[in-house]
Structures are given as C-alpha cells and as structure tokens.
C-alpha positions in Angstrom: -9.2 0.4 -2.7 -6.8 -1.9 -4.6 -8.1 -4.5 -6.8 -5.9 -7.3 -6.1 -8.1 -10.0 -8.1 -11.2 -10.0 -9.7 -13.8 -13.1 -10.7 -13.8 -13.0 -14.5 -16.6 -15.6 -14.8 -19.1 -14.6 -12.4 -20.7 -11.9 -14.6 -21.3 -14.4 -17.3 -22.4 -17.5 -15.2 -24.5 -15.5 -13.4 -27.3 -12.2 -12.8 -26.1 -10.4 -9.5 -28.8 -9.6 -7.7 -26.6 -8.5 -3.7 -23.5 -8.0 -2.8 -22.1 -8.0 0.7 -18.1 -6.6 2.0 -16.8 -9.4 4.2 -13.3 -9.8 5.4 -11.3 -13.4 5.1 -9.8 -15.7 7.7 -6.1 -15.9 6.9 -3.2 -17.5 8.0 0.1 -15.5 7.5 1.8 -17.2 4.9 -1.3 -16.7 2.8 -1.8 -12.5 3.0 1.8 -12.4 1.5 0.9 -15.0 -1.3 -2.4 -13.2 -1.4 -0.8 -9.5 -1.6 1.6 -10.5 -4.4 -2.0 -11.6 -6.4 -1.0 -15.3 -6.0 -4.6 -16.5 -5.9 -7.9 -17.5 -7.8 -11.1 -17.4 -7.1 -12.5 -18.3 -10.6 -14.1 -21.7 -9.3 -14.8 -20.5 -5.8 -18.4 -20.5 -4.1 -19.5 -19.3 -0.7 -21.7 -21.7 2.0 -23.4 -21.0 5.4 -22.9 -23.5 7.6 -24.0 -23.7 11.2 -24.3 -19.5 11.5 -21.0 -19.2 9.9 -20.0 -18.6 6.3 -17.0 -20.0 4.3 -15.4 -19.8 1.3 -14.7 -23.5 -0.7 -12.5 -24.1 -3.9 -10.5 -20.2 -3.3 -6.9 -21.1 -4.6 -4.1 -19.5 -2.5 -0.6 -20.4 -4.2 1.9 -21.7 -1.3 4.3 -18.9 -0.5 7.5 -19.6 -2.1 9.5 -17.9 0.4 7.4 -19.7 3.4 8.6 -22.3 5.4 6.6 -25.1 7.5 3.7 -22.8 8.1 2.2 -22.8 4.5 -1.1 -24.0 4.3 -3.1 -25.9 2.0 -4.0 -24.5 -0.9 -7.5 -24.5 -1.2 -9.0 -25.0 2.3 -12.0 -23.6 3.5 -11.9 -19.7 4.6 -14.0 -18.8 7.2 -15.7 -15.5 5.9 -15.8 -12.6 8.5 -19.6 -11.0 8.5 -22.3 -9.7 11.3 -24.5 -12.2 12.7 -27.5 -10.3 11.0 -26.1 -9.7 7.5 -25.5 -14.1 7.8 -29.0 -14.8 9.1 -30.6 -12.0 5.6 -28.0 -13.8 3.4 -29.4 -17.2 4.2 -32.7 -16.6 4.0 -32.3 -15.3 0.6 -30.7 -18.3 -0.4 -32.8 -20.8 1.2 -35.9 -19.1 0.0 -34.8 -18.6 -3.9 -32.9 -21.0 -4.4 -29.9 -18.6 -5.0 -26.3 -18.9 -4.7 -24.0 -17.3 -2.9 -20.4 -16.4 -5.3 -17.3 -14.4 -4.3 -17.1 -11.7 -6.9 -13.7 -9.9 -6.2 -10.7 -10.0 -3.9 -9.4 -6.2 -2.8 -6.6 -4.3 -0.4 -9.2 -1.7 1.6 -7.1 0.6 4.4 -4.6 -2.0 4.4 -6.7 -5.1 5.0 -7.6 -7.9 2.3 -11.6 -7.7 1.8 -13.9 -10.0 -0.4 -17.0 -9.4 -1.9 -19.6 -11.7 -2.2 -22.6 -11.6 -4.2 -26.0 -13.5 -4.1 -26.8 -14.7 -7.2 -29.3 -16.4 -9.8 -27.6 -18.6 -12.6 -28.1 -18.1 -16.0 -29.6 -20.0 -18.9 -27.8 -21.0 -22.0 -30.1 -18.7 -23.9 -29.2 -15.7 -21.4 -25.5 -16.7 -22.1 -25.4 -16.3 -26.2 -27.9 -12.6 -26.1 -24.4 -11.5 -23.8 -22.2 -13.2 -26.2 -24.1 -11.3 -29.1 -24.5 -8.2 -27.0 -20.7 -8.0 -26.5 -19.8 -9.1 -30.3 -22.1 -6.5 -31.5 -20.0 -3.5 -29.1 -16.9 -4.8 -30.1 -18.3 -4.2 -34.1 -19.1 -0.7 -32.8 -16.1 0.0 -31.5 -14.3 -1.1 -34.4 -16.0 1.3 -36.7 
C-alpha cells in the first residue's frame, strides 16, 4: 500500500468511530493527476444519495499534459462500495447524526483506493485537550 495522500484535518475535526475501503470513479486524465499526488481532499465530505455514495469538494488538479479530456476539478466522484456496506453506512448516519469524511487516498495492487470514515465532530473543548495533549509530547520529546 502506497500512501499517495492523506487528510491532515480529519483527526482533529473529528472522533473516528468506522472506516470503510471503497474504490473511486475516475476518468483517465484524473488517475495520472491523481498518481503524481496532484489532489486534496482536505475539505472533502462523502454523501449517500439515492443508494449510491459520492464524494463532493475532492480537488483533482487538471493534468497538465492532458488535452480536451480533463475534467473539472472538483466534481462529484461516485464512490465504489457493496450495496450492503451502503445500506450499514446510512443507517449509521441517519440514526446518529454522524458524518461520513474521506480519511486517506492510497495505490493498493495497482488501483487508487479511498478510505472513508464515519465520524462524530468534535467540540471546541475536545479540540484545545488535543492541542494540550500534543504541546505537552512535543515538551517530552524535547527533553
């Protein structure tokens, strides 16, 4: 597994609670921008709609070397998941009022994988014990 790019933000915005492997509808010019870790995902959120999940707000740079068949940049991506592992995800969402977050973007046996977590926002107070939790290790550390 390759790490191509990771959501920085998503451990600090949020407590995971599930995470799912899901593959991403692409078009071609967008693996090779994708490959050559051209992308965000830093503002992206997943949605269920109709049965079917997407991803909204994923940034996918324009190939440089592409031609007519770029795409825009931040379009929805359908996400690719069984019917059943949809249907769990949904519930869960509908019935705590969770949300549903891409977490990392990866290269697994040659194909371009996301993973998606379900996941319960945090408060401001939850935010500054991680910000003194993480000042405090880096004091550690130091020493």
């Amino acid at each position: 597994m390759k790490l191509l790019f990771p959501n920085k933000k998503v451990k600090f915005n949020y407590f995971i609670l599930d995470t799912y492997e899901c593959g991403i509808e692409l078009k071609g010019t967008e693996v090779k921008s994708i490959m050559k870790a051209n992308a965000n995902i830093d503002e992206a959120f997943a949605i269920i709609r109709h049965n079917e999940a997407y991803v909204i707000n994923m940034y996918v740079a324009p190939f440089k070397e592409g031609n007519i068949n770029n795409v825009d940049s931040s379009r929805n991506r359908k996400l690719l998941l069984h019917k059943d592992e949809i249907i769990k995800i949904d519930y869960k969402l509908k019935k705590d009022r969770l949300t549903l977050v891409p977490t990392k973007v990866y290269l697994n046996n040659g194909k371009i994988k996301m993973e998606i977590a379900i996941c319960k926002s945090k408060k401001a107070p939850d935010k500054r014990e991680d910000i003194k939790k993480r000042d405090a290790d880096r004091e550690r550390l130091k020493y």
